[in-house]
C-alpha positions, 0 to 999 in steps of 0.5 A: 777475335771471338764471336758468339756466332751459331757455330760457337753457340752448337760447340757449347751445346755439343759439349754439355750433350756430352757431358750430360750423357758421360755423366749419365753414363757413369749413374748407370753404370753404378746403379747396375752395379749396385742392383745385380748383388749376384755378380762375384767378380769381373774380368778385364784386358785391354792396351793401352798405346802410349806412343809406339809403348804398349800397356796389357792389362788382363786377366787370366793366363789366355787374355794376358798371351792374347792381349800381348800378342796384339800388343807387340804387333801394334807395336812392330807396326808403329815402328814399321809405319814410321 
């Protein structure tokens, strides 16, 4: 049963406020990059925990050993909680 209650009225609106700030978000982000022709390259690293599986990405030798160190130990941590 739904109901267009002031409860389903605010989920709508959170959602398009949302939406609208990703998307502006995005613009930005593609604007900055396109003004600032100076910036050569850029660097990146992360995880990803797909379950208690860890996905490293990064870049350069000290990001990779440091982002996997943190990994693993997300990892053992997964598997201890359990």
């Amino acid at each position: 049963m739904q109901t267009n209650g002031p409860i389903n009225i605010l989920a709508w609106t959170l959602i398009i406020i949302g939406s609208i700030i990703i998307i502006s978000g995005i613009v930005s982000m593609i604007m900055k990059s396109h003004s600032d022709s100076r910036m050569q390259g850029s660097k990146s690293k992360g995880i990803i925990l797909l379950g208690p599986i860890p996905i490293v990405w990064g870049y350069g030798k000290r990001a990779w050993v440091i982002a996997a160190i943190v990994a693993v130990s997300l990892f053992l941590l997964a598997i201890l909680w359990r």
